[in-house]
C-alpha positions in Angstrom: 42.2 253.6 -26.5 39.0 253.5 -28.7 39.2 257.5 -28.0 42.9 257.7 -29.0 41.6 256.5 -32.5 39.2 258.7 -32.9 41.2 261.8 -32.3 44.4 260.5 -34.7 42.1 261.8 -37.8 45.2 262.4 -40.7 48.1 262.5 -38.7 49.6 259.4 -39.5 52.8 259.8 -37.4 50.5 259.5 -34.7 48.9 256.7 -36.2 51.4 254.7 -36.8 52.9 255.4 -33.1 49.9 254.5 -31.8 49.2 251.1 -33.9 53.2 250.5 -33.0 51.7 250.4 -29.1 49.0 247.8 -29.5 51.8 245.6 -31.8 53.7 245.9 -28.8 51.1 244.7 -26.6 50.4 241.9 -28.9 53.7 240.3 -27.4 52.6 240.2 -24.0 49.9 237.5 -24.0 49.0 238.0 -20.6 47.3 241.7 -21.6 43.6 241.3 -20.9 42.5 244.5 -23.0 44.2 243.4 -26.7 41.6 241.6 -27.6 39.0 244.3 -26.7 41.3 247.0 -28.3 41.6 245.0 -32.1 37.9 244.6 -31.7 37.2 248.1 -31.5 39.7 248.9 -34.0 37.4 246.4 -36.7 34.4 248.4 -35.2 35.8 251.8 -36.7 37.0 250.0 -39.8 33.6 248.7 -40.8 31.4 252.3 -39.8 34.5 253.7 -42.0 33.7 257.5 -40.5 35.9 259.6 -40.6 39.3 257.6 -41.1 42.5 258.6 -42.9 43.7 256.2 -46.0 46.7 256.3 -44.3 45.4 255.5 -40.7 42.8 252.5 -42.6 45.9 251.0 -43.8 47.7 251.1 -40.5 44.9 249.4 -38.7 44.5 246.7 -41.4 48.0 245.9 -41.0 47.6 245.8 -37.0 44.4 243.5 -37.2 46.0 241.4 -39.7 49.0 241.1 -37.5 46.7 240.0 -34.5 44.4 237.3 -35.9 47.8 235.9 -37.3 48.9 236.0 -33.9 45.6 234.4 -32.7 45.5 231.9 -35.3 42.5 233.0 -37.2 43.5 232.3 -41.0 39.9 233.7 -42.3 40.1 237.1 -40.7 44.1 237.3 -40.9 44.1 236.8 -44.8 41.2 238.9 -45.1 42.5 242.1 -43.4 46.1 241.3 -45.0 44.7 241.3 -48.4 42.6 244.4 -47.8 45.9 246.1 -46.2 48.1 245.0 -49.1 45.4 246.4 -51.7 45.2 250.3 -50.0 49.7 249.8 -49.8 49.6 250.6 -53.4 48.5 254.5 -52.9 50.6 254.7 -49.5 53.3 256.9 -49.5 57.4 255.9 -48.7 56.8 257.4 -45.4 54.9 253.7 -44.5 57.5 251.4 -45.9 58.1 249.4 -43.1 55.1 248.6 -42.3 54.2 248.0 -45.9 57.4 245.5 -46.0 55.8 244.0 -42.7 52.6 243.5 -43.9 54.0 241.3 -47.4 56.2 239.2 -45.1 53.6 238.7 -42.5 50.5 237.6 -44.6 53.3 235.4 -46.9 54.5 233.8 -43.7 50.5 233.5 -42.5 49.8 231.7 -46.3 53.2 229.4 -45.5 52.1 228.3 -42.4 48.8 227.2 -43.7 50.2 225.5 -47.1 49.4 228.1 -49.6 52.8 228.0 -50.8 52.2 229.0 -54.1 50.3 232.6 -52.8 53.1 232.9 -49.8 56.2 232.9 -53.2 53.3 234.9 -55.4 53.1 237.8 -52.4 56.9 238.0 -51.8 57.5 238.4 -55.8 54.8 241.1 -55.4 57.4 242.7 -52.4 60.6 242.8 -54.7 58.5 244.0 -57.0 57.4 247.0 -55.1 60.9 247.2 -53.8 62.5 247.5 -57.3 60.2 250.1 -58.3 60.9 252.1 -55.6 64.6 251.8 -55.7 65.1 250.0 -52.3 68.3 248.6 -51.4 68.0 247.2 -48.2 69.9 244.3 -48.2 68.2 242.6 -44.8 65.0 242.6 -46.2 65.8 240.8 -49.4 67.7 238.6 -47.1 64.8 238.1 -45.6 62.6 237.4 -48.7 64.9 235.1 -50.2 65.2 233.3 -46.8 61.4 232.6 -47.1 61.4 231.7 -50.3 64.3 229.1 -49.6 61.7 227.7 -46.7 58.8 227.8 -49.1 61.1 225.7 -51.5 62.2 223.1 -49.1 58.7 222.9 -47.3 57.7 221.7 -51.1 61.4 219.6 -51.1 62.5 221.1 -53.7 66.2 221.2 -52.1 68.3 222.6 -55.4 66.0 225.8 -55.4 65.9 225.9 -51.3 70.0 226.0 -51.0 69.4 228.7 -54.2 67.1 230.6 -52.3 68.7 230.7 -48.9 72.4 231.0 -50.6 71.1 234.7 -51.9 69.4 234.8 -48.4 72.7 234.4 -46.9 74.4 236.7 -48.8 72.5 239.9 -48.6 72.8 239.6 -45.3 76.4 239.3 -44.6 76.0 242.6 -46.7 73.1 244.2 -44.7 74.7 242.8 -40.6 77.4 241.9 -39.0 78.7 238.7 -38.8 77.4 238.3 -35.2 74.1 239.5 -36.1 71.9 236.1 -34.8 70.1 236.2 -38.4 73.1 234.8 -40.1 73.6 231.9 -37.1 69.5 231.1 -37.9 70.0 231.0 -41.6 73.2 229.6 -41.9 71.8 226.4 -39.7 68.4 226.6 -41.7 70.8 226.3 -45.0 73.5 223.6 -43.5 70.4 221.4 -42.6 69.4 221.2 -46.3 73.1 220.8 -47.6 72.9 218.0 -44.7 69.7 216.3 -46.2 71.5 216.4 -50.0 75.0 215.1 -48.1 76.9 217.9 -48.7 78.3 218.0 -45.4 81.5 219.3 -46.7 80.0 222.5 -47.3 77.6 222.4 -44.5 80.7 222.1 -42.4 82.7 225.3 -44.8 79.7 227.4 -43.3 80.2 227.3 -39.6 84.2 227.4 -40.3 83.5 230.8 -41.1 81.0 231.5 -38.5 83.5 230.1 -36.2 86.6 232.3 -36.5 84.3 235.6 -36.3 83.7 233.8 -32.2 87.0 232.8 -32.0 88.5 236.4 -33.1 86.0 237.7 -30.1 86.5 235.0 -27.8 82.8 234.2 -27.5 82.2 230.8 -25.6 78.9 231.0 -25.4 79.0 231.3 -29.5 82.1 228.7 -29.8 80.4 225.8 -27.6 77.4 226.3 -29.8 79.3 226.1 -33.2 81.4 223.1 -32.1 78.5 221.3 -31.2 77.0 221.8 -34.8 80.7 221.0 -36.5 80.5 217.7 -34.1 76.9 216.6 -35.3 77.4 217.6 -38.8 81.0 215.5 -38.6 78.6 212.8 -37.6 77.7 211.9 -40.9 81.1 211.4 -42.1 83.5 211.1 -39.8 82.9 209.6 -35.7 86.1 210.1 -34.5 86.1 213.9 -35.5 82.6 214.7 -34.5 83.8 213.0 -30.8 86.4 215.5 -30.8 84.4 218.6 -31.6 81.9 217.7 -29.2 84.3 217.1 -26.3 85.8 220.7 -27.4 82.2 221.9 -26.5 81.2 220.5 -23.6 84.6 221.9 -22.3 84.0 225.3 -22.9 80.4 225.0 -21.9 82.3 223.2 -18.2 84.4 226.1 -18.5 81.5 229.1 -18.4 79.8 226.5 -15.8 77.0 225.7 -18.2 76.8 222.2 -16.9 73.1 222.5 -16.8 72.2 223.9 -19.6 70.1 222.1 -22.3 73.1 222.1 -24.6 75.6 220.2 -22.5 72.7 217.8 -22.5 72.4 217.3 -26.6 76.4 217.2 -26.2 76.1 214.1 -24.1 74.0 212.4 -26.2 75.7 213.1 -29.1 78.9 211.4 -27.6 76.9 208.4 -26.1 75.4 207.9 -29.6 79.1 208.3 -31.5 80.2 205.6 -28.8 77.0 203.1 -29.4 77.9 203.3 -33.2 82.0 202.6 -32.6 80.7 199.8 -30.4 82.2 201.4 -27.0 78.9 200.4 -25.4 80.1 201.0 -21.6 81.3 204.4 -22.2 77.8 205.2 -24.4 76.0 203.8 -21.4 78.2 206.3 -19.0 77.3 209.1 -21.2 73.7 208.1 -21.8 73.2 207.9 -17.7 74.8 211.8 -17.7 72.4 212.8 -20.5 69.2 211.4 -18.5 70.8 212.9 -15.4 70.6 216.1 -17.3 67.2 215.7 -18.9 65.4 214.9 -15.3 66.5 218.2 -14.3 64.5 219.9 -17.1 61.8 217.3 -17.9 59.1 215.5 -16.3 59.8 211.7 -16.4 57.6 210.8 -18.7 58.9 213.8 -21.7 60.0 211.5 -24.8 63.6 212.6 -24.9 63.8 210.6 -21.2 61.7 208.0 -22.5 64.0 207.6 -25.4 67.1 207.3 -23.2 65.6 204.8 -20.8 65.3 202.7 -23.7 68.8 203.1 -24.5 70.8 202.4 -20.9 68.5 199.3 -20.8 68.9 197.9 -24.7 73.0 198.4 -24.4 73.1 196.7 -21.3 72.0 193.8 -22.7 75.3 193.9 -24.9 77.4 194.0 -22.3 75.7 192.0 -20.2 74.6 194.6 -17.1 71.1 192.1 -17.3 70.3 193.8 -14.0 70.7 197.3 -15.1 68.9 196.5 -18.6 66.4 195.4 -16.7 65.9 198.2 -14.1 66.2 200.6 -16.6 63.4 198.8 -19.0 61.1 198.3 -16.6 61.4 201.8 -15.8 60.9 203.3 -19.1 58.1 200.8 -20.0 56.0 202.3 -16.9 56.7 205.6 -18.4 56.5 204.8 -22.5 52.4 204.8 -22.2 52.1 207.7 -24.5 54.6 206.5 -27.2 53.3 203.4 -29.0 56.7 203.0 -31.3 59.3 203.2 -28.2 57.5 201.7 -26.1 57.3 198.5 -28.5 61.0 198.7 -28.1 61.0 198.4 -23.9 57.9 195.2 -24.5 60.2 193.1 -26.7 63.3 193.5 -25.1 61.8 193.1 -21.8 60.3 189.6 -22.8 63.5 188.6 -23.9 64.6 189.5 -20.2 62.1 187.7 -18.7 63.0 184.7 -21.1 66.1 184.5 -20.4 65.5 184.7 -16.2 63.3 182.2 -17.4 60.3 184.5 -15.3 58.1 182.8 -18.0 54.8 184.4 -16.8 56.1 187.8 -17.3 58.0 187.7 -21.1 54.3 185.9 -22.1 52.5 189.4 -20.8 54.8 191.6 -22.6 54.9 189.1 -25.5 51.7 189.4 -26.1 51.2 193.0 -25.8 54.0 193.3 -28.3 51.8 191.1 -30.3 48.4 193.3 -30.1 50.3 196.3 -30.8 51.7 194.9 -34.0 47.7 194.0 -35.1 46.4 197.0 -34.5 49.1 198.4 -36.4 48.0 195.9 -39.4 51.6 194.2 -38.8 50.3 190.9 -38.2 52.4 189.5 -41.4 55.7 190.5 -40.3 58.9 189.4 -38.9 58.6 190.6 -35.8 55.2 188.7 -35.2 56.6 185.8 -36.7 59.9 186.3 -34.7 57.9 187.1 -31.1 55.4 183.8 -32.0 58.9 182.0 -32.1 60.1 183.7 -28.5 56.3 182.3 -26.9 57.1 179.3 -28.7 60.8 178.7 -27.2 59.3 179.3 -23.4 56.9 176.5 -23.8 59.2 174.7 -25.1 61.5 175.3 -21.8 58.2 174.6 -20.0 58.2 171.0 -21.9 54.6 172.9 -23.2 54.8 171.1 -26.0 51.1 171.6 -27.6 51.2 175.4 -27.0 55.2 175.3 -28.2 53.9 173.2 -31.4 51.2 176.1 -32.4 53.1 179.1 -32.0 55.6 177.4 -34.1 53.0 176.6 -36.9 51.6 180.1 -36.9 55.3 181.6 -37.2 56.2 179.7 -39.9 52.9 180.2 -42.2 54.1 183.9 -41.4 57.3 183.3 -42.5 56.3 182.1 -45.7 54.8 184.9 -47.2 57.8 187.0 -46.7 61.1 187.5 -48.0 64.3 187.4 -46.8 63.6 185.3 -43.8 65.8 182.0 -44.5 67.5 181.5 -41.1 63.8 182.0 -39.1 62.2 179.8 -41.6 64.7 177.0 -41.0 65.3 177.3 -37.5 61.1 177.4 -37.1 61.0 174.2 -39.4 63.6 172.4 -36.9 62.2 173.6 -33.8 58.7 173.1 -35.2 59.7 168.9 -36.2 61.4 168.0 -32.7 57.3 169.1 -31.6 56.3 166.5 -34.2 58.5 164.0 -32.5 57.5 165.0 -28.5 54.1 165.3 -28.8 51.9 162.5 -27.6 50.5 161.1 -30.9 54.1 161.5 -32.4 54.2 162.0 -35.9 57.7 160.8 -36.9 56.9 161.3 -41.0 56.3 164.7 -40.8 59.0 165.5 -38.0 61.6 164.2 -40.8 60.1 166.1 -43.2 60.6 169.1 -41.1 64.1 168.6 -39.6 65.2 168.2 -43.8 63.3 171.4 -44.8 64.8 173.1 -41.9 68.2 171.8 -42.5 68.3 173.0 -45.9 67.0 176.2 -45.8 69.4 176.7 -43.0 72.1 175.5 -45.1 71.1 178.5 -48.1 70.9 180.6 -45.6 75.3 180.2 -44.9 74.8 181.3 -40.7 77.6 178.8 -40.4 76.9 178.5 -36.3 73.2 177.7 -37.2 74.2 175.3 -39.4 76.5 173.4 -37.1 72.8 173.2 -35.0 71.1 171.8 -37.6 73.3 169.2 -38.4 73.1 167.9 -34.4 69.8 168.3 -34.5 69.2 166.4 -37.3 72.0 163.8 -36.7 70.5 163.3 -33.4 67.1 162.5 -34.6 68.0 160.1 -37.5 69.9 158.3 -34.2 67.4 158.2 -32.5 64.6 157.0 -35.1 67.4 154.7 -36.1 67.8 155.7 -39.5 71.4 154.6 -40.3 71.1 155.3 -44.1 70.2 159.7 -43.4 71.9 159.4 -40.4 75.5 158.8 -42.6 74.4 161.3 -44.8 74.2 164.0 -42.9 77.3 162.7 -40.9 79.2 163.0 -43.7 78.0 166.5 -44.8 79.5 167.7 -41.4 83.0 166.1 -41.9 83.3 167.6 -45.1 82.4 170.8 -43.8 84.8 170.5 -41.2 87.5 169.6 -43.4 86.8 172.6 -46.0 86.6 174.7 -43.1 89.9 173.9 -42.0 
């Protein structure tokens, strides 16, 4: 090829034909002579014998275009910059590849968080465009599309949906309808009217879109767009997103598409919709056909199965299925190694599990894992230490553990008291945490009492009327037993009024 290049001298149609082949082979990856081909290309650039302004510029582009490709930032800027410079003196004949080369070493800055030179070189580009009276519409579409990225990579949503509104327009002028630019910009612009809750006009977008497909009678098009109307309906509206998903999965049933990746997002979609309306056994039914679906594509242990593992086993604890919880738990816990956040999910609901089969051996291991997670996350002083030191606490209590019950109590509560909002754990740990005083062997009935009334009355702030009804048997109970007729009355005749108010 290096001999091709040397014979192109000042003919740049031939040029640019032959810079268009190596682009070309830049798609395949697999071509074992690219790399050897842009090298020799740089070779001849640096001797500079010999070579055309109009063939220097057409090989800066092509390098550019490669280490961009390749991921070298240094040597991709530098050859876009160099390209971009010699543009200026190039005639109309190269405007493509002059528009090419703006767009490419803008998106190359982008990608690498030089925002402010990607928007500087696409101003440059309209620039350049005005002056030489271009009107194609698809490339402003695609400038302003960029610049709407640029803007919402930077958060800026009010001058992203600006941006990618103009985007939108030009090219509804510039393509047709169906053209698969306008489906990729209108989602990239009804994700941002999503993030500012505009749904309304997020949803106004693929109305459109829609009877364009509907007019052709595209399913492939319509299962896709009622998918998006279903999980932008999410947001505001359960009942209609179910609808527009079911619509979706029935065309996709109807073109047997059963398989596809699609039909998979559909059926979690609807077992989601149905966890949130509270219809846990049919978004268990659905989330058992999504992970169906998902093995079929994935290896076990992708996050997407993980994630729905952790689902089927959480839900059927709802409903009861402590069996199926468990199997599925178990399962995704084996395969949650690389996800630390999920897989503290599967460790603390499978030591409530265990608790509750009262396997106490096994809810301690997971327990405690729970807990070294939470440290090393620098989580020690939360509620859900505080809450999992109560779990451990409760088993050794069952195990009539009382010394082991007694300090996981202790710790819980001094955790509990340097955070907010925790009224109900703090009373129920102060209760729990005074019948210890009163079982253990050196009984210490002064500070049990003072316990079981701290309890009580946070407990009774706190309004959980069922807790309350504890407390006050608890505490009853214990002024009975230490035969304390005085508190005992007291608190006896808290509960009747209660009762009666109640009634």
């Amino acid at each position: 090829m290096f001999s091709n290049l040397e014979r192109t001298e000042d003919q740049p149609n031939k040029s640019l034909t032959l810079m268009e082949e190596i682009r070309k082979q830049m798609i395949n990856e697999n071509n074992p002579d690219i790399k050897e081909t842009i090298e020799e290309i740089e070779a001849r650039l640096i001797s500079s014998k010999e070579i055309s302004l109009n063939e220097q510029f057409l090989m800066l582009s092509t390098v550019a275009k490669y280490y961009h490709k390749t991921n070298n930032y240094d040597k991709a800027g530098k050859y876009s910059r160099h390209a971009l410079q010699l543009s200026k003196k190039m005639s109309v004949d190269f405007m493509q590849v002059i528009i090419e080369t703006y767009l490419d070493y803008a998106t190359l800055e982008r990608e690498y968080g030089q925002r402010s030179t990607a928007r500087m070189e696409l101003a440059k580009l309209m620039a350049f465009l005005d002056s030489n009276d271009y009107q194609d519409g698809y490339v402003y579409g695609v400038i302003f599309s960029n610049l709407g990225k640029i803007s919402l990579d930077e958060e800026n949503m009010e001058s992203s949906i600006t941006q990618l509104e103009k985007a939108l327009t030009y090219f509804k002028q510039a393509v047709p309808m169906t053209h698969p630019i306008i489906s990729s910009t209108i989602h990239t612009l009804s994700d941002v009217y999503i993030q500012v809750e505009h749904y309304h006009k997020a949803i106004e977008l693929y109305q459109e879109l829609l009877k364009t497909y509907e007019t052709l009678q595209d399913k492939p098009a319509l299962a896709k767009i009622w998918l998006r109307l279903g999980e932008i309906h999410f947001y505001i509206d359960l009942k209609e997103a179910r609808k527009m998903i079911t619509k979706s999965i029935k065309l996709m049933d109807e073109m047997d598409a059963m398989n596809h990746l699609d039909t998979t997002k559909a059926l979690l979609m609807l077992a989601e919709i149905d966890e949130n309306m509270g219809n846990f056994p049919r978004a268990i039914n659905y989330y058992k056909k999504g992970l169906k679906q998902l093995t079929s594509f994935y290896k076990e242990n992708n996050f997407l199965v993980v994630y729905v593992y952790s689902k089927i086993g959480t839900i059927s604890i709802k409903v009861f299925k402590l069996n199926q919880a468990k199997k599925y738990l178990e399962k995704g816990l084996e395969l949650s190694k690389h996800f630390p956040k999920i897989r503290m999910q599967f460790l603390y609901a499978l030591g409530k599990l265990y608790s509750n089969e009262k396997v106490y051996d096994n809810a301690l291991i997971v327990f405690q894992e729970f807990l070294q997670r939470l440290e090393e996350d620098g989580r020690k002083k939360s509620l859900a230490y505080g809450n999992t030191l109560q779990a451990i606490a409760f088993n050794y209590l069952e195990q009539e553990m009382i010394e082991e019950a007694y300090d996981h109590y202790k710790e819980a509560l001094s955790i509990y008291e340097h955070l907010e909002n925790c009224m109900e754990e703090k009373g129920l740990t102060s209760i729990r945490l005074a019948y210890c005083f009163e079982s253990i062997k050196n009984k210490d009935i002064i500070q049990a009492e003072h316990y079981y009334e701290m309890g009580f009355k946070l407990i009774e702030k706190a309004r959980n009327q069922v807790l309350l009804e504890e407390a006050f048997t608890g505490i009853i109970e214990f002024f009975k037993r230490n035969k304390n007729v005085k508190k005992r009355r007291i608190y006896e005749d808290k509960l009747v009024k209660m009762q009666t108010t109640k009634v």
